[in-house]
C-alpha positions in Angstrom: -76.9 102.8 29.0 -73.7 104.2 30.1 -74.5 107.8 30.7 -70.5 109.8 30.7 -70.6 112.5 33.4 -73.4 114.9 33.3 -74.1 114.4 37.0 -76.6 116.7 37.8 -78.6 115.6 35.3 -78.2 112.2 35.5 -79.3 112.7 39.1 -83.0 114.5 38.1 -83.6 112.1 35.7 -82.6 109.0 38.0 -85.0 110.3 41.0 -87.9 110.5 38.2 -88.2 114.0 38.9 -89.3 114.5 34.5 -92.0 112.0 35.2 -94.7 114.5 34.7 -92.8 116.6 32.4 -93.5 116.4 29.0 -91.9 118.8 27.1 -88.1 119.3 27.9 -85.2 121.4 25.6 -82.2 119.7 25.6 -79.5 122.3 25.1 -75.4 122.5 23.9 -73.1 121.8 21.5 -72.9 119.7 18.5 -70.9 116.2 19.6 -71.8 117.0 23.2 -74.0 113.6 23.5 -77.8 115.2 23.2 -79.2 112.4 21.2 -77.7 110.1 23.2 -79.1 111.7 26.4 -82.5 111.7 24.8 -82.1 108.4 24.4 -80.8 107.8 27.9 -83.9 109.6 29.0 -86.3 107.3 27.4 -84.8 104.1 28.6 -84.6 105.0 32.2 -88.8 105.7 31.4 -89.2 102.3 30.3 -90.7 104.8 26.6 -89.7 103.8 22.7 -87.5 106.3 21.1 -88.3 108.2 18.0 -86.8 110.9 16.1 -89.1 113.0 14.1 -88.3 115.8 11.4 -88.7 119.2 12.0 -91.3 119.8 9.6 -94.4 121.6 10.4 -96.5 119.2 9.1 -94.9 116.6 11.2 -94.9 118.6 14.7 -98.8 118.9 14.0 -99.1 115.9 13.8 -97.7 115.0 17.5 -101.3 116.7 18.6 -103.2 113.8 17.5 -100.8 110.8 19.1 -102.7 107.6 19.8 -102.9 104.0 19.7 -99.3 102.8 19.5 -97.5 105.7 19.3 -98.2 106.3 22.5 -95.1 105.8 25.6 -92.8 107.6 22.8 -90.0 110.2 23.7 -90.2 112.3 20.3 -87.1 113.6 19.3 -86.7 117.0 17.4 -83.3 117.2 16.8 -81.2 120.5 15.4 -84.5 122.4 16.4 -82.6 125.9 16.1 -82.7 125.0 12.5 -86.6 124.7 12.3 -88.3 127.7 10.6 -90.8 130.2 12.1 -93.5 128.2 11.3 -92.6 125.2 12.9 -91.5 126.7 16.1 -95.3 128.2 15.9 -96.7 124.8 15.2 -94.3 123.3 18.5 -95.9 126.3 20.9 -99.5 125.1 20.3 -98.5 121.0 20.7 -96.4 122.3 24.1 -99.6 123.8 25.3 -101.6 120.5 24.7 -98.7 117.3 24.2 -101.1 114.3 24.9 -100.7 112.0 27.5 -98.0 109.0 27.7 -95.6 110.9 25.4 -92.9 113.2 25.9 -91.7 115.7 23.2 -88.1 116.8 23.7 -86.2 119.5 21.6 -82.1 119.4 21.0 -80.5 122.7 20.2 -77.0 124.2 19.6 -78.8 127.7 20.7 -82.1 129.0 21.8 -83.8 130.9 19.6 -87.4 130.8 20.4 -89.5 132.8 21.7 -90.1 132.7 25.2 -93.8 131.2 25.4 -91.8 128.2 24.0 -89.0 128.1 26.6 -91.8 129.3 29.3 -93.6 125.7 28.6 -90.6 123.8 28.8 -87.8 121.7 31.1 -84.7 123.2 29.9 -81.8 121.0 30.6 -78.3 122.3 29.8 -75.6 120.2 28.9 -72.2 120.6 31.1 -68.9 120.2 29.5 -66.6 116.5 30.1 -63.3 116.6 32.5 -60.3 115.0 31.0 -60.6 112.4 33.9 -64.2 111.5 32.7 -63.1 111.1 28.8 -60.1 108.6 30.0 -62.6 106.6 32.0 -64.5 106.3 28.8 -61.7 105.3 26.8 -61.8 102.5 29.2 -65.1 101.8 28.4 -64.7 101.3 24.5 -61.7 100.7 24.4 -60.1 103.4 23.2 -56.5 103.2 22.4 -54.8 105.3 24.9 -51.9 106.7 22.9 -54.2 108.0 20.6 -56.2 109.5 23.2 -52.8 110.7 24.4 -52.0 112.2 21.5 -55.5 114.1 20.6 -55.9 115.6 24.3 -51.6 116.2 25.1 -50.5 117.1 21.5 -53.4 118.7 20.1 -55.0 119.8 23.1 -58.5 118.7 21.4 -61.5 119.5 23.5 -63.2 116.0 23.0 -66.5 114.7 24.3 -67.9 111.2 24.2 -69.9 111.4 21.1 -66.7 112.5 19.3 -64.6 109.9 20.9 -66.6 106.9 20.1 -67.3 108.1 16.5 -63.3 108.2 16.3 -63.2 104.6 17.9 -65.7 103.6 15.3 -63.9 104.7 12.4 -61.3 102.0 10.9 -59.0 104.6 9.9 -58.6 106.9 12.5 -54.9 106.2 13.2 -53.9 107.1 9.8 -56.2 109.9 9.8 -54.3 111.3 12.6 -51.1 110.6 11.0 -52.2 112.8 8.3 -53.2 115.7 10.5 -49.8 115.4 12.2 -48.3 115.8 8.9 -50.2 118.5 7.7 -50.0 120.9 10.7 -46.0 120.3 10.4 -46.0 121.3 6.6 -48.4 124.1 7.2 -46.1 125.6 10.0 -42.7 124.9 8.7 -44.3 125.8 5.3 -46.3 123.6 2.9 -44.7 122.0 -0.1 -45.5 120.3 -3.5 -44.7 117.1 -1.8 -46.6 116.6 0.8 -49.7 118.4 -0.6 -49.6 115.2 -3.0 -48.6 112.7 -0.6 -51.5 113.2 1.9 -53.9 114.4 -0.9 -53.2 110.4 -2.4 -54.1 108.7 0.8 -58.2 109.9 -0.2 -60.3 108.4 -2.9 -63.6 109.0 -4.4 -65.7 107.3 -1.4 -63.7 108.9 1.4 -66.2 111.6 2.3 -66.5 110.1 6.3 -62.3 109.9 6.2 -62.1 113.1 5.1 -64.9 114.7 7.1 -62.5 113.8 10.4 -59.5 114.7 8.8 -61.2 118.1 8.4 -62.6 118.6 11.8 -59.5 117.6 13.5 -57.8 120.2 11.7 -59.9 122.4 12.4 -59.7 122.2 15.8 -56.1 121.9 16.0 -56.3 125.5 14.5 -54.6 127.1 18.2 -51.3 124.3 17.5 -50.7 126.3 14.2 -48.3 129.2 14.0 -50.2 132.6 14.1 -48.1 133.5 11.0 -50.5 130.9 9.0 -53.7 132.0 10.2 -54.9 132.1 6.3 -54.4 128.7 6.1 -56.6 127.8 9.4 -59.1 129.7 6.9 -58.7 127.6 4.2 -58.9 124.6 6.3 -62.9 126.1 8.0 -63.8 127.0 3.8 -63.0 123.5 3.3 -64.9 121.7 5.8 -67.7 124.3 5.0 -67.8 123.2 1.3 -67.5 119.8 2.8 -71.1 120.1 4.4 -72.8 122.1 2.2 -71.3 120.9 -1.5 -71.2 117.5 -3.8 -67.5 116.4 -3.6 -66.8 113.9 -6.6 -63.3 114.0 -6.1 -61.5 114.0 -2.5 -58.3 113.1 -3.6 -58.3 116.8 -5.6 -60.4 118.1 -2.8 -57.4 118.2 0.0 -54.9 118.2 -3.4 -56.3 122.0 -3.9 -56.6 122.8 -0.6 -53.2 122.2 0.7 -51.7 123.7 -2.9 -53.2 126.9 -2.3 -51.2 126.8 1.2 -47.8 127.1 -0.5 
């Protein structure tokens, strides 16, 4: 696996100094490659991967690992997430995580209480260069205008995780033809027109297309004028509703939301 910067802790985990650890908190931001470091951490172990729920009934169950379950990194992702009672459930399986597996935690922030942290490796994530998400782009084959575009134009903080899930997307140039649009009608002032011309470029099964078309946005927020700030609003209530509501239509969706910017 081709593990993109992270140096340091490419380096602990190369000279096997986790051998004996079993019981390590991966910590940092969403899109800043945890998962794929867990898995990263498993291969270089020669261990199965396996990512688990964050139920409590689950975690209890990692006390009692045997047979072939066993030589498993168990992944909890999103464990900031977990309720009161799971982190509970975690502390006791910390104190007594069988042999032959490893239990590792991912986390945007750490809340637990310290007998959890005070058991575990806690590993924090550092951020990506510009150089190292070029080299990268090499890697998958990124196109480099794009790339150009997103880190030059937008000044978009990427990582590789966000990168690759751009590359893997079939649309992404269009997608960022939209954005383009859309922050140049939102600071020159939003009109009838274009709210329908990008709003018609979505369709009922365009939640992924419009889930990137959100985030980019979003993130773009510091290229629009400060005069428009209620409109970066609209564009974070959006992406909100996005990940927390059903959406049956996405062509009305961005239709609504780029109408109530006029």
């Amino acid at each position: 696996m081709y593990l993109v910067g992270q140096n340091e802790i490419k380096k602990i985990i190369d000279n096997n100094l986790l051998d004996k650890v079993k019981f390590i908190i991966i910590k940092g931001p969403d899109n800043f490659g945890k998962t794929y470091l867990t898995k990263y951490l498993a291969q270089h172990h020669g261990m199965f991967y396996k990512a688990i729920s964050i139920k409590v009934s689950t975690i209890r169950d990692l006390a009692n690992i045997q047979g072939e379950k066993i030589n498993t990194v168990y992944h909890l992702k999103d464990f900031d997430r977990a309720s009161n009672a799971a982190k509970a459930a975690l502390l006791k399986v910390a104190e007594e995580t069988p042999d032959d597996i490893k239990i590792v935690i991912t986390t945007s922030s750490i809340n637990f209480l310290d007998t959890l942290l005070s058991r575990a490796y806690v590993i924090n994530i550092e951020g990506y260069t510009k150089d190292q998400i070029y080299e990268y782009a090499k890697v998958i084959d990124f196109d480099v205008n794009l790339l150009d575009q997103l880190i030059n134009d937008f000044h978009i903080s990427l990582t590789p995780t966000l990168l690759k899930k751009y590359k893997d997307f079939e649309n992404f140039e269009e997608v960022l033809d939209l954005v383009k649009k859309t922050i140049k009608a939102i600071n020159e002032g939003m009109s009838i027109d274009v709210a329908t011309e990008v709003s018609s470029k979505f369709w009922k099964d365009d939640r992924e297309k419009l889930f990137i078309y959100l985030t980019i946005l979003d993130k773009c927020s510091h290229v629009i004028s400060k005069d428009c700030l209620y409109d970066t609003l609209l564009i974070e209530k959006a992406l909100y509703r996005l990940n927390k509501l059903t959406i049956t239509n996405y062509k009305q969706f961005v239709n609504n939301l780029l109408l109530e910017m006029i």
